[in-house]
N, CA, C and O atoms as a Tripos MOL2 file, in Angstrom:
@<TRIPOS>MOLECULE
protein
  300   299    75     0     0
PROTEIN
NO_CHARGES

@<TRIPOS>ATOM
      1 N           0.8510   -1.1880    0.0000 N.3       1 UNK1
      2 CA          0.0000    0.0000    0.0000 C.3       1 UNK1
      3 C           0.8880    1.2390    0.0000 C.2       1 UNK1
      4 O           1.7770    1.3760    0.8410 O.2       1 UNK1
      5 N           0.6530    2.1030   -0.9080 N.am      2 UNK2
      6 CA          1.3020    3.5150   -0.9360 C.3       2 UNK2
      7 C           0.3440    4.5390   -0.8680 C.2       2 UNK2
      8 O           0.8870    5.6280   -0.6790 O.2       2 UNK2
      9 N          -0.6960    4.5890   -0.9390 N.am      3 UNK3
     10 CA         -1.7200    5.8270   -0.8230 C.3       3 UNK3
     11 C          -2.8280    5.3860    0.5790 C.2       3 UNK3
     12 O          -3.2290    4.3980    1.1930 O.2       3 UNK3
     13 N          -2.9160    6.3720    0.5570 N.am      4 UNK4
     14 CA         -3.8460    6.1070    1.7870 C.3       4 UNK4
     15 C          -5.3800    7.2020    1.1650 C.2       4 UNK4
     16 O          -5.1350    7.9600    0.2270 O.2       4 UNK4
     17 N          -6.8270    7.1910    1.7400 N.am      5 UNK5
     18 CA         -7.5490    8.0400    1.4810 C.3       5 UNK5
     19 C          -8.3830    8.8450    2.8460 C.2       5 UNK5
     20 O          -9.0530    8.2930    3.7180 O.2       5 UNK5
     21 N          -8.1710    9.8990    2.7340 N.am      6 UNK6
     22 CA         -8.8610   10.7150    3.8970 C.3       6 UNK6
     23 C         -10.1210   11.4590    3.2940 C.2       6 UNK6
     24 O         -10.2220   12.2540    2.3590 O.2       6 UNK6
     25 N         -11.2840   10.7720    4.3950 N.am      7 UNK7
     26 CA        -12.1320   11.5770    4.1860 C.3       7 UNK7
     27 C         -12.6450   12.6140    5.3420 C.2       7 UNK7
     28 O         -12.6850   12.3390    6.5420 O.2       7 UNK7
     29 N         -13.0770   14.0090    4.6830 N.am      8 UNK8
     30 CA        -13.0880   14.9590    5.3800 C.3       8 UNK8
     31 C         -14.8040   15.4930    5.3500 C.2       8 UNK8
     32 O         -15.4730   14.8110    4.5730 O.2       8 UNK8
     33 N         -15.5160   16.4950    6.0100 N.am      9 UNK9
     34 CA        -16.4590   16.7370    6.0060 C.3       9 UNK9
     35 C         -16.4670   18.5400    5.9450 C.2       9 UNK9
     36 O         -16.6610   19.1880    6.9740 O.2       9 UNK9
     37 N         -16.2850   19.0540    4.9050 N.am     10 UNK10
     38 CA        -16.4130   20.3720    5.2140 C.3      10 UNK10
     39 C         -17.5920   21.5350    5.4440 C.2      10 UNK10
     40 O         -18.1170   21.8220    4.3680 O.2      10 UNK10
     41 N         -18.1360   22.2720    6.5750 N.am     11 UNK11
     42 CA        -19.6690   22.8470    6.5400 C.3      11 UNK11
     43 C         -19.2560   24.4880    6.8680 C.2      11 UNK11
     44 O         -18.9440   24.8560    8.0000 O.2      11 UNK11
     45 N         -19.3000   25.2800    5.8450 N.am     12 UNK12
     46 CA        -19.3820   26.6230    5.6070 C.3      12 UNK12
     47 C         -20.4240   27.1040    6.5840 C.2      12 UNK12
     48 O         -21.6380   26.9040    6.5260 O.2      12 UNK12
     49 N         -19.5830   27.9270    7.7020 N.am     13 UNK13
     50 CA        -20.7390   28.8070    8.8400 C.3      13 UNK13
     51 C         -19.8010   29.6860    9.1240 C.2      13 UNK13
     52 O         -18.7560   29.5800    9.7660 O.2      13 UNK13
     53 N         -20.4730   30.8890    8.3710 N.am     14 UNK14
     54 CA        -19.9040   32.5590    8.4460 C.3      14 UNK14
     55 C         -19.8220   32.6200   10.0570 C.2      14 UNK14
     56 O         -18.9880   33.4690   10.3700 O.2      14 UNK14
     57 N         -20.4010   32.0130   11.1700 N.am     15 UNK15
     58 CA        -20.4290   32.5610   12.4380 C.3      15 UNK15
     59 C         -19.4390   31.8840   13.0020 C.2      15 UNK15
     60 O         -19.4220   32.0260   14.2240 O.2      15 UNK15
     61 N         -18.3270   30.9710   12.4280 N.am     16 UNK16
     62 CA        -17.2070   30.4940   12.9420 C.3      16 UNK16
     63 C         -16.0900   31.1150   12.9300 C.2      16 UNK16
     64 O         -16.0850   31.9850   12.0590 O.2      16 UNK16
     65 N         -14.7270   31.0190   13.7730 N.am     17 UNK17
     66 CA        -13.6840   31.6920   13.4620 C.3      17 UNK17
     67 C         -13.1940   31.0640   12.0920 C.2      17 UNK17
     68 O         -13.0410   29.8430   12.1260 O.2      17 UNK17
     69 N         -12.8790   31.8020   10.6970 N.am     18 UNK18
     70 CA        -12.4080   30.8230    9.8550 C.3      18 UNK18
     71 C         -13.1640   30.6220    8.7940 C.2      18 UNK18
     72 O         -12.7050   30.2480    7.7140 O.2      18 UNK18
     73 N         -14.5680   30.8880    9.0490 N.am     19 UNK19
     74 CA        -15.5470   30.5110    8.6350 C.3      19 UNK19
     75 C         -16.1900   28.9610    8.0790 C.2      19 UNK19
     76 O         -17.1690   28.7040    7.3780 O.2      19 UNK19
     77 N         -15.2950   28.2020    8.6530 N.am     20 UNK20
     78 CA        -15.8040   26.5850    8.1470 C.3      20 UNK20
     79 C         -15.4830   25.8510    9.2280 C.2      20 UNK20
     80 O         -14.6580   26.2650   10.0430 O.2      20 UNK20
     81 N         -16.0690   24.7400    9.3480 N.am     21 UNK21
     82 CA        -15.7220   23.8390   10.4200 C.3      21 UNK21
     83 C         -15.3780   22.2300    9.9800 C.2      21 UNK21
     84 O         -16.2190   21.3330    9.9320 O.2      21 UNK21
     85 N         -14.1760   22.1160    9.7220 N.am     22 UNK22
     86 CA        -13.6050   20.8780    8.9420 C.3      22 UNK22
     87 C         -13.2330   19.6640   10.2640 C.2      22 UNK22
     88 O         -12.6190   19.6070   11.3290 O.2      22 UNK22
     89 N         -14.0230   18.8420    9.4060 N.am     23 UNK23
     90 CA        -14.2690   17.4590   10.5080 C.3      23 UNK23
     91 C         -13.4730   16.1560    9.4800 C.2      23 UNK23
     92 O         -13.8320   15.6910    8.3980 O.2      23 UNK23
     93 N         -12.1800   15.8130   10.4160 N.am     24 UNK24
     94 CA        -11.8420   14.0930    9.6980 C.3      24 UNK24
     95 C         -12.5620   12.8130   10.1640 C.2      24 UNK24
     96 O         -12.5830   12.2840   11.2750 O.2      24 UNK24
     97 N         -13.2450   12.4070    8.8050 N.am     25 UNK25
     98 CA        -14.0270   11.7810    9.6160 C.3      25 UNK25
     99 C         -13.2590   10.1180    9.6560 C.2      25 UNK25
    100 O         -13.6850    9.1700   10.3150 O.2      25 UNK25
    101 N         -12.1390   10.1160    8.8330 N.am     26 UNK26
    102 CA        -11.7120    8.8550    9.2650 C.3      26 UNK26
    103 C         -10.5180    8.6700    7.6940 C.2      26 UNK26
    104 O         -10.6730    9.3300    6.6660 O.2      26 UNK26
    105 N          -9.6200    7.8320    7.8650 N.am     27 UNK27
    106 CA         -8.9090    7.3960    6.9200 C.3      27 UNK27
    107 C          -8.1670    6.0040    6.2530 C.2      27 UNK27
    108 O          -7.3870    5.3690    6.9630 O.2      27 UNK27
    109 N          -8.3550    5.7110    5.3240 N.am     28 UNK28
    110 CA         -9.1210    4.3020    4.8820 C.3      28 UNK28
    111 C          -8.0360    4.0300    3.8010 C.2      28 UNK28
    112 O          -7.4700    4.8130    3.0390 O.2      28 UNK28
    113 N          -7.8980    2.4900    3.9860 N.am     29 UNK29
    114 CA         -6.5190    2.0010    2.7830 C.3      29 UNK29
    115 C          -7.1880    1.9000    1.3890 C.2      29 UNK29
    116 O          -6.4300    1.6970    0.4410 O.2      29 UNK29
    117 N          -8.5440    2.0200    1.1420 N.am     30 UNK30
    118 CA         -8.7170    2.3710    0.1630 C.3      30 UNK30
    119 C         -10.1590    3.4650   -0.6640 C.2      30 UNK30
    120 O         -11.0150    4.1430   -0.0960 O.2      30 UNK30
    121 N          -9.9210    3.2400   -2.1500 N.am     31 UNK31
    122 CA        -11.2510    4.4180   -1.7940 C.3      31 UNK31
    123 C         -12.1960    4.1220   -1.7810 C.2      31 UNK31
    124 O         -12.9620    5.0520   -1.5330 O.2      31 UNK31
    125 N         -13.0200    2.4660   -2.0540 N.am     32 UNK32
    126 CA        -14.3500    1.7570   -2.0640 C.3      32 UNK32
    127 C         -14.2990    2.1830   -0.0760 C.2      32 UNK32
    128 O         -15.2490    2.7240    0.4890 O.2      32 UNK32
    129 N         -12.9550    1.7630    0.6630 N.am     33 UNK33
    130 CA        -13.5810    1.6980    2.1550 C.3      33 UNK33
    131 C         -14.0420    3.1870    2.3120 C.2      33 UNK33
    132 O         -15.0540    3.4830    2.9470 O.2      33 UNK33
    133 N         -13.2770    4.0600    1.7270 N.am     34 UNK34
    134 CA        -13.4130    5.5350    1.9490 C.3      34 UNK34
    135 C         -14.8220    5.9470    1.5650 C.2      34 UNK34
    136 O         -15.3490    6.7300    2.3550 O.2      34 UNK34
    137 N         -15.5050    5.5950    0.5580 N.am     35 UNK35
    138 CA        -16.7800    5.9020   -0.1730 C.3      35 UNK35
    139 C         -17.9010    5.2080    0.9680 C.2      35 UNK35
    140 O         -18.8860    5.8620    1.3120 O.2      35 UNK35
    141 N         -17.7120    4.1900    1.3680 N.am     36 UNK36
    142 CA        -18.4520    3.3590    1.9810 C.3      36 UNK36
    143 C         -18.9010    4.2880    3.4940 C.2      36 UNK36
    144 O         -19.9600    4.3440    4.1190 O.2      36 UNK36
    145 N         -17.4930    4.9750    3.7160 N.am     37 UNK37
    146 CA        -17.2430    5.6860    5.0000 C.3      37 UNK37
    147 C         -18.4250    6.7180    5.1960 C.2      37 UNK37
    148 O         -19.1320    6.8510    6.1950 O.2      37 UNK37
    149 N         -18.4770    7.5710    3.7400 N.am     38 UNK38
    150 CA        -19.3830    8.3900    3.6320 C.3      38 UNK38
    151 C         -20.7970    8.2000    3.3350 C.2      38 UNK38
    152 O         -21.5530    9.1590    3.4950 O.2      38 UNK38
    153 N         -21.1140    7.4180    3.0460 N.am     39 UNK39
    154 CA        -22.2700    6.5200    3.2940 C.3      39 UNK39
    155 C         -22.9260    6.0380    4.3420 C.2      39 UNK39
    156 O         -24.0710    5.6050    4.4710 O.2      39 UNK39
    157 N         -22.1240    6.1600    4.9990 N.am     40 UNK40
    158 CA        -22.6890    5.4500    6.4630 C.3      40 UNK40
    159 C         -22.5750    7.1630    7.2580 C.2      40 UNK40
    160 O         -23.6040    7.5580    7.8080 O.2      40 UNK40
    161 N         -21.6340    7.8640    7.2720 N.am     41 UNK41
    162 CA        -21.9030    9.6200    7.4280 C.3      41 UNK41
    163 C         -22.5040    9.8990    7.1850 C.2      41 UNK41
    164 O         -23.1290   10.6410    7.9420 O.2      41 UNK41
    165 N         -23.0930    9.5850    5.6340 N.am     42 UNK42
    166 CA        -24.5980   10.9380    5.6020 C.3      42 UNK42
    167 C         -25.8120   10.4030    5.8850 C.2      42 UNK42
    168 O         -26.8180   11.0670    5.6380 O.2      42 UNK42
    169 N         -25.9150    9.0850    6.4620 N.am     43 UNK43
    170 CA        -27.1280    9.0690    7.8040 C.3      43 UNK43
    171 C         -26.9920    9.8160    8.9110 C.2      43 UNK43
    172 O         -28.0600   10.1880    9.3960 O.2      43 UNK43
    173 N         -26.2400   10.0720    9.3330 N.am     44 UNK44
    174 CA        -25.8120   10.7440   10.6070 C.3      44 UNK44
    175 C         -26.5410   12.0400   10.9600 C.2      44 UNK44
    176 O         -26.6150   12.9750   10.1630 O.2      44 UNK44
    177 N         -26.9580   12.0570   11.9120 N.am     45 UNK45
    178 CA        -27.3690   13.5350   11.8330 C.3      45 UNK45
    179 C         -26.3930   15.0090   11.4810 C.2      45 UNK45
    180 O         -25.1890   15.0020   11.2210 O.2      45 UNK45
    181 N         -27.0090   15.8430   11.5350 N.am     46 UNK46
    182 CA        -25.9100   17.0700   10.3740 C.3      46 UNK46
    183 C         -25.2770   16.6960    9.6330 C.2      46 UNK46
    184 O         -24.7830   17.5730    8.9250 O.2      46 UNK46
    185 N         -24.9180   15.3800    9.3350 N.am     47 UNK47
    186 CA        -24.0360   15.1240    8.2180 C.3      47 UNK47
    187 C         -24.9410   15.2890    7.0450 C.2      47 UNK47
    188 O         -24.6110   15.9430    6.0560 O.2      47 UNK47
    189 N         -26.4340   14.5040    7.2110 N.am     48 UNK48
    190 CA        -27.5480   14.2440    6.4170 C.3      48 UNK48
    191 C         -28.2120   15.4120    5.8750 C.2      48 UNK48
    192 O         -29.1680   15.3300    5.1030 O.2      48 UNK48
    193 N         -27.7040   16.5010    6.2820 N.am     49 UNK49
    194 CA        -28.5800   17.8770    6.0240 C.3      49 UNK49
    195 C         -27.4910   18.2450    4.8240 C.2      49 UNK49
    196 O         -27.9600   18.5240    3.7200 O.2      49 UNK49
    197 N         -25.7940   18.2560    5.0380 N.am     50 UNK50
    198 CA        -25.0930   18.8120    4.1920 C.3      50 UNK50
    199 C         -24.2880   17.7050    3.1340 C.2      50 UNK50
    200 O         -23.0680   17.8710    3.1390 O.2      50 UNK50
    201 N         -24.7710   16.6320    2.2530 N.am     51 UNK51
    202 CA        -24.0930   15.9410    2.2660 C.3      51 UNK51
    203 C         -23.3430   16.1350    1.0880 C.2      51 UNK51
    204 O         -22.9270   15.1010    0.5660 O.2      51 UNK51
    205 N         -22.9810   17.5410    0.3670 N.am     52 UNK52
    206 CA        -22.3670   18.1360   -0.6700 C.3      52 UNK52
    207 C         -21.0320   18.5300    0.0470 C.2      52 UNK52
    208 O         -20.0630   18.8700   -0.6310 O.2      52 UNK52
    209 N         -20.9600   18.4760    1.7280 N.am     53 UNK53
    210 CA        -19.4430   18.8060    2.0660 C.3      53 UNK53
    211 C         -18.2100   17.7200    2.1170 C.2      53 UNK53
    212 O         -17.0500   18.0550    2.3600 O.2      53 UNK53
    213 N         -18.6420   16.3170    1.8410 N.am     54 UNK54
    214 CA        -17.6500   15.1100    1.7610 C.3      54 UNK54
    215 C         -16.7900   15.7520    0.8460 C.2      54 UNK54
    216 O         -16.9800   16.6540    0.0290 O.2      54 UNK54
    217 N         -15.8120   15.0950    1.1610 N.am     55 UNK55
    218 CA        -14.6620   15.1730    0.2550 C.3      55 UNK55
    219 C         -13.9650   14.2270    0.3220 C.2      55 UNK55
    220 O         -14.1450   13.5970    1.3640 O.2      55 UNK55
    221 N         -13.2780   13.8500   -0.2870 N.am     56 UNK56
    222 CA        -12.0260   12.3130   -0.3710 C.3      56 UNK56
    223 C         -10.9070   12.7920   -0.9740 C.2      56 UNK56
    224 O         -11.0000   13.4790   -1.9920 O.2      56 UNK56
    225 N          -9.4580   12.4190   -0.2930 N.am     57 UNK57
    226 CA         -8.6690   12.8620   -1.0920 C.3      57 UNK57
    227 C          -7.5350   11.8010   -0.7890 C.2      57 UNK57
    228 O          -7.4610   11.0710    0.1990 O.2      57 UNK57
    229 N          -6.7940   11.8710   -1.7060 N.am     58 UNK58
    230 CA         -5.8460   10.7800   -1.9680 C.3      58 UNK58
    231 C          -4.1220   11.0150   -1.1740 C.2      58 UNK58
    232 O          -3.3980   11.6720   -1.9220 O.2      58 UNK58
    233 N          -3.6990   10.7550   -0.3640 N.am     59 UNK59
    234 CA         -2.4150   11.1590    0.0930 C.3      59 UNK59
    235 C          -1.5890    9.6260   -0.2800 C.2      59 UNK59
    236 O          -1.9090    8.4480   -0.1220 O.2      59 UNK59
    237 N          -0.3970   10.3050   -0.8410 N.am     60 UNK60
    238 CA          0.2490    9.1420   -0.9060 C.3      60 UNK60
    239 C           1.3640    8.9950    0.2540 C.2      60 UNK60
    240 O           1.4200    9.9970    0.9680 O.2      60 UNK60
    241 N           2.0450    8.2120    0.5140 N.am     61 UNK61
    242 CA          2.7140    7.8620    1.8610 C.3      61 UNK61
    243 C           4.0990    8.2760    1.5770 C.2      61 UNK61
    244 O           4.4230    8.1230    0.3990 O.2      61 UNK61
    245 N           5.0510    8.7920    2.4120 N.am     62 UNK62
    246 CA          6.1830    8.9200    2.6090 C.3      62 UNK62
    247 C           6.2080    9.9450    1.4260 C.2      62 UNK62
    248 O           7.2540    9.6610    0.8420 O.2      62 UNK62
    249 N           5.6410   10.9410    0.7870 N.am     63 UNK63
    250 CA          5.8550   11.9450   -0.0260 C.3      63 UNK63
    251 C           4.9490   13.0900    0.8920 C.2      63 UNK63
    252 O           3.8800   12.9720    1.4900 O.2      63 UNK63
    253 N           5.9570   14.3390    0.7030 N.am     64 UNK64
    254 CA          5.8190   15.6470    1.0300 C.3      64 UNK64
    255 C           4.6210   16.1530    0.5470 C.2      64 UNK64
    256 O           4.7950   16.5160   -0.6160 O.2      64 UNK64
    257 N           3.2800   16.3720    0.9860 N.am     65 UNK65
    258 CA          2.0640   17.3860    0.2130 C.3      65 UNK65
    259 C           2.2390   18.7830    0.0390 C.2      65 UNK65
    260 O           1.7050   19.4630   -0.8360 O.2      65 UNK65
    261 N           3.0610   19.1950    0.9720 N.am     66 UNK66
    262 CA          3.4010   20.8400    0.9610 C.3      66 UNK66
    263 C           4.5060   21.1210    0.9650 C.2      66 UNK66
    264 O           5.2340   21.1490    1.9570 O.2      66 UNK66
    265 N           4.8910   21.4500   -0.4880 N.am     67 UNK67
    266 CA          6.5320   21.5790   -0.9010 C.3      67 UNK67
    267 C           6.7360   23.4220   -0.7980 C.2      67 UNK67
    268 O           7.8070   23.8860   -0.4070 O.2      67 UNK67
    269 N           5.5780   24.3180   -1.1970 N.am     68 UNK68
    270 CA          6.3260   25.8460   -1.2170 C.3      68 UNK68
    271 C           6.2780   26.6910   -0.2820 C.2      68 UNK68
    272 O           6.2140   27.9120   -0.4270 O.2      68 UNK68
    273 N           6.3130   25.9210    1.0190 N.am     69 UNK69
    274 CA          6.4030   27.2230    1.9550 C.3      69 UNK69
    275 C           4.7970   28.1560    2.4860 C.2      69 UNK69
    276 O           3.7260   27.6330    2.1790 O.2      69 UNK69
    277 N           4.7940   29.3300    3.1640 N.am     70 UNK70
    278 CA          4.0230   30.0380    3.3850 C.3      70 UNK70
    279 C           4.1170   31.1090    3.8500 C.2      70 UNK70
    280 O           4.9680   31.3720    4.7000 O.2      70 UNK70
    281 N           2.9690   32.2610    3.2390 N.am     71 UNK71
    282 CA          3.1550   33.4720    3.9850 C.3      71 UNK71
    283 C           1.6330   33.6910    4.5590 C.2      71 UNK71
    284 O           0.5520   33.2470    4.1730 O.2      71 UNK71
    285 N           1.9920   34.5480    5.6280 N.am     72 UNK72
    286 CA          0.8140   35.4420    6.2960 C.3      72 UNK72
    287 C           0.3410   36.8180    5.8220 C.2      72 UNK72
    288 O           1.1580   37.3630    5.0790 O.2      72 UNK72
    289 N          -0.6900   37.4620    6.0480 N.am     73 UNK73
    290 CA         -1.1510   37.8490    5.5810 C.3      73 UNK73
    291 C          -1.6580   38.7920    7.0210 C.2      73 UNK73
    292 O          -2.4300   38.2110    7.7830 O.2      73 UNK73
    293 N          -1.2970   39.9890    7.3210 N.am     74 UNK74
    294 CA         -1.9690   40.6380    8.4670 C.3      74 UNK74
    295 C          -3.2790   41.3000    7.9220 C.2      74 UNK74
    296 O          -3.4960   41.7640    6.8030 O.2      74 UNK74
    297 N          -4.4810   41.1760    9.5410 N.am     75 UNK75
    298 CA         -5.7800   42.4330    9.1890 C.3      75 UNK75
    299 C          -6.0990   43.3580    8.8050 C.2      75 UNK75
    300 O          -7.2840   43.6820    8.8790 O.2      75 UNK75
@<TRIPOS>BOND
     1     1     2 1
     2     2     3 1
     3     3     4 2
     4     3     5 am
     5     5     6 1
     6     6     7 1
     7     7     8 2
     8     7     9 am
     9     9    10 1
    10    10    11 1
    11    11    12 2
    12    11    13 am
    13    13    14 1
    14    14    15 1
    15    15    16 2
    16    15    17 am
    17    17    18 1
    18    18    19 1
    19    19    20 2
    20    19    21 am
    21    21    22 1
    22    22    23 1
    23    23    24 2
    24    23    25 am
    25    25    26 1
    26    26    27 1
    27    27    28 2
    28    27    29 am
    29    29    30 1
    30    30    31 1
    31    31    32 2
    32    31    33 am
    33    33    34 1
    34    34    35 1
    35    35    36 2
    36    35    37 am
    37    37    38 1
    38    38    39 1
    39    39    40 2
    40    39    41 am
    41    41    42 1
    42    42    43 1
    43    43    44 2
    44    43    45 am
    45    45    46 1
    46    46    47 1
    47    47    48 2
    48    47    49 am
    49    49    50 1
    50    50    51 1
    51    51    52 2
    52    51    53 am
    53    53    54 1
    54    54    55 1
    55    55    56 2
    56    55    57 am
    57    57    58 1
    58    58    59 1
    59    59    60 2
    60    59    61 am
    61    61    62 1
    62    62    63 1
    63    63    64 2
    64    63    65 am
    65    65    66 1
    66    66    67 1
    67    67    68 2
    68    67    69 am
    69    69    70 1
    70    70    71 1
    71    71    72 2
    72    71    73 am
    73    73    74 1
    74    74    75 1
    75    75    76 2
    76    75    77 am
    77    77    78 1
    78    78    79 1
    79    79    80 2
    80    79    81 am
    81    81    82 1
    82    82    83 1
    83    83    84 2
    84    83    85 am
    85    85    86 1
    86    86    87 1
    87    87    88 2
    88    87    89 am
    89    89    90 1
    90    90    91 1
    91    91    92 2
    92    91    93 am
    93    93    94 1
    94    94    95 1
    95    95    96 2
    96    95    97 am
    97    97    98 1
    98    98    99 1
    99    99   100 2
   100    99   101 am
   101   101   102 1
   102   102   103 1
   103   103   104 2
   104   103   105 am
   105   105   106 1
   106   106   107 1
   107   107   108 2
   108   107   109 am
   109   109   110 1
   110   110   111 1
   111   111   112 2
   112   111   113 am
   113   113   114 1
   114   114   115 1
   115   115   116 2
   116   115   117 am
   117   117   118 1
   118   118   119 1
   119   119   120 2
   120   119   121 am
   121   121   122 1
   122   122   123 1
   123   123   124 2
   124   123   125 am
   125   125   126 1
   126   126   127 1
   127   127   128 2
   128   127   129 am
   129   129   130 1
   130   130   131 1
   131   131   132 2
   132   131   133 am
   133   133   134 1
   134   134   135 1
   135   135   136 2
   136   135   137 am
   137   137   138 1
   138   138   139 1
   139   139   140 2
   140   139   141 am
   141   141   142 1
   142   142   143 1
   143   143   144 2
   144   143   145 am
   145   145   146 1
   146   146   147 1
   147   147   148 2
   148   147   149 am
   149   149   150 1
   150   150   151 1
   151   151   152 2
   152   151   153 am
   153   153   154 1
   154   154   155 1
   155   155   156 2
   156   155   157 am
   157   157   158 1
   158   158   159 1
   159   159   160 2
   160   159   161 am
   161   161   162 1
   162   162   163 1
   163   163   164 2
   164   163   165 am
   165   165   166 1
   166   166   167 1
   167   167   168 2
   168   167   169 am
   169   169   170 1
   170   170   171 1
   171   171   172 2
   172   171   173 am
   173   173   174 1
   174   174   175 1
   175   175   176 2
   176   175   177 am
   177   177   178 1
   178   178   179 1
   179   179   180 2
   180   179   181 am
   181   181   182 1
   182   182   183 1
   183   183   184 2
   184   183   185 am
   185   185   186 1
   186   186   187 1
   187   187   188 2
   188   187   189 am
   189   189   190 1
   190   190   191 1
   191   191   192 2
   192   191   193 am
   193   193   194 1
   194   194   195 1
   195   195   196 2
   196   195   197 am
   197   197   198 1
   198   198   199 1
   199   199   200 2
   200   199   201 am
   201   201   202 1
   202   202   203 1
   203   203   204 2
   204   203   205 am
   205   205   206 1
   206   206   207 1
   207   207   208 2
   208   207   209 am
   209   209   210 1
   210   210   211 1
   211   211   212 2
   212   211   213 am
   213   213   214 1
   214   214   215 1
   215   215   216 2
   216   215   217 am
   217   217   218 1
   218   218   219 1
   219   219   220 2
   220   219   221 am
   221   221   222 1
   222   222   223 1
   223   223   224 2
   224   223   225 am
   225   225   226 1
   226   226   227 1
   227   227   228 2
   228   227   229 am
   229   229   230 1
   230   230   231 1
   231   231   232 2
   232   231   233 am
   233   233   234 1
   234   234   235 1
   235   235   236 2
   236   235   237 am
   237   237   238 1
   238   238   239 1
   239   239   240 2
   240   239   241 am
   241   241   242 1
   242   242   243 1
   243   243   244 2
   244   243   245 am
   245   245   246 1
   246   246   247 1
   247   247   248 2
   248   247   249 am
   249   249   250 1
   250   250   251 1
   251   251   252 2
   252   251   253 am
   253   253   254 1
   254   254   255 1
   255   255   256 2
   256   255   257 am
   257   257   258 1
   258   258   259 1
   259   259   260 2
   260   259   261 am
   261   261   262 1
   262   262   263 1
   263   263   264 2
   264   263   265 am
   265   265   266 1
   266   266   267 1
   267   267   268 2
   268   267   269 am
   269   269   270 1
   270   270   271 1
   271   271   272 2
   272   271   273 am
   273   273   274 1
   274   274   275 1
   275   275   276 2
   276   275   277 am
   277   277   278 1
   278   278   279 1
   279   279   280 2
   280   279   281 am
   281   281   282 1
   282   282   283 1
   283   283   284 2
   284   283   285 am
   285   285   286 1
   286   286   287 1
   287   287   288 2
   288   287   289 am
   289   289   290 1
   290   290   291 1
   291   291   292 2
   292   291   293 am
   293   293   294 1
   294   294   295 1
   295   295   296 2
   296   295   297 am
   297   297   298 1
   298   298   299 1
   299   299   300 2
@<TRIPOS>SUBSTRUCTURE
     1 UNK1         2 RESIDUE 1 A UNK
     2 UNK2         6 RESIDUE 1 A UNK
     3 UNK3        10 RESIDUE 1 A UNK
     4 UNK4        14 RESIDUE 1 A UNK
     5 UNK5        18 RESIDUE 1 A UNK
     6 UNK6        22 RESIDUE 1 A UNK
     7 UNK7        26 RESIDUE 1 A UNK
     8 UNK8        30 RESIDUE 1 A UNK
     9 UNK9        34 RESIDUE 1 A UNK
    10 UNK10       38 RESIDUE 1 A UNK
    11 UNK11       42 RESIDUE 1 A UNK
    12 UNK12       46 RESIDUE 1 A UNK
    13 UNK13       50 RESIDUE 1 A UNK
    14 UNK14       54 RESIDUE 1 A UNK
    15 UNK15       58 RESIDUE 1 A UNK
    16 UNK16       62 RESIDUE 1 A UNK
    17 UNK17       66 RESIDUE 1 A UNK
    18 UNK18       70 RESIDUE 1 A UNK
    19 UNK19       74 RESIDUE 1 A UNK
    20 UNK20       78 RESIDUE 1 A UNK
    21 UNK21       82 RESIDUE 1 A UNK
    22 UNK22       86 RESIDUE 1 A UNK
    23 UNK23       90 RESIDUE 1 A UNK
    24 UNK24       94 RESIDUE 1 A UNK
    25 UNK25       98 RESIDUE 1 A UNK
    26 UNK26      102 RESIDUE 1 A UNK
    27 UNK27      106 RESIDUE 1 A UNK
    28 UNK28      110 RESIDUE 1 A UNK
    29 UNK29      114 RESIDUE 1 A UNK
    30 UNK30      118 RESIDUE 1 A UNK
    31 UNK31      122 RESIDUE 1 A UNK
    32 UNK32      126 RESIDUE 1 A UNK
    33 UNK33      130 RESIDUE 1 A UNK
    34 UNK34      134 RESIDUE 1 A UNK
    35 UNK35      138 RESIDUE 1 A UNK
    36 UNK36      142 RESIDUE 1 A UNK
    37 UNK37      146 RESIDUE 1 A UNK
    38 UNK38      150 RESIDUE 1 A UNK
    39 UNK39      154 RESIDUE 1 A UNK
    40 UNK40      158 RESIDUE 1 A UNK
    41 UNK41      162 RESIDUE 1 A UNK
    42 UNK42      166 RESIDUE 1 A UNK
    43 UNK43      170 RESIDUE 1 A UNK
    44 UNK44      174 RESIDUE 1 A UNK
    45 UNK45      178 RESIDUE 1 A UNK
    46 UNK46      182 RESIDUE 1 A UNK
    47 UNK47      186 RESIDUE 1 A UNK
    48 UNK48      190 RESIDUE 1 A UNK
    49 UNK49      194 RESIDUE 1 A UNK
    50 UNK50      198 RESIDUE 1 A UNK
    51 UNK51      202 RESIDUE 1 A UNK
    52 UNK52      206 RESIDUE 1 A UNK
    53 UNK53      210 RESIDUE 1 A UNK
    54 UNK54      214 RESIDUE 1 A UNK
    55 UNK55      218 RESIDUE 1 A UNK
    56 UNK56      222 RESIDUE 1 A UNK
    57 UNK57      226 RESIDUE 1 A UNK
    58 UNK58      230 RESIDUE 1 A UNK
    59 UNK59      234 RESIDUE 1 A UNK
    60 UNK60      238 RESIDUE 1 A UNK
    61 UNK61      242 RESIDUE 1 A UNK
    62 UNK62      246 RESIDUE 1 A UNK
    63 UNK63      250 RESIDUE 1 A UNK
    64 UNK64      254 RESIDUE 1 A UNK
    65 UNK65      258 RESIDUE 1 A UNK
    66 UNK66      262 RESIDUE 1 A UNK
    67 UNK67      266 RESIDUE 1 A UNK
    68 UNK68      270 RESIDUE 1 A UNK
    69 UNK69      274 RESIDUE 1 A UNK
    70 UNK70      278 RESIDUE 1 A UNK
    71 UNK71      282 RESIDUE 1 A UNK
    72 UNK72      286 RESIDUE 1 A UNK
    73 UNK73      290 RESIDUE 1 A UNK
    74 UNK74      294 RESIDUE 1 A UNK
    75 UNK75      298 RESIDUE 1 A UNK
């Protein structure tokens, strides 16, 4: 196995710091377990109201996701 899949739940609420509230909801050796994951999430309560915020994404193992650095940005 070299990839792994994370699934995430993202729900847009202007009244948060940030404005979103990003939930992992679990991470799975593959993407049928990953799909399956979210399936059984959007019974859930609040999950079931937004179920356009899943997301799945693919990380592969022992490779870097964030190679350029970062800047800030003051108010």
């Amino acid at each position: 196995m070299n990839a792994v899949y994370s699934l995430y739940h993202i729900h847009i609420d202007p009244d948060l710091p940030g404005g979103e509230d990003v939930k992992l909801i679990g991470i799975y050796t593959s993407i049928e377990k990953a799909k399956d994951a979210q399936r059984r999430s959007e019974m859930l309560n609040g999950f079931k109201d937004f179920k356009d915020g899943f997301e799945i994404s693919q990380n592969i193992l022992d490779k870097d996701e964030w190679t350029s650095g970062f800047i800030t940005e003051a108010n």
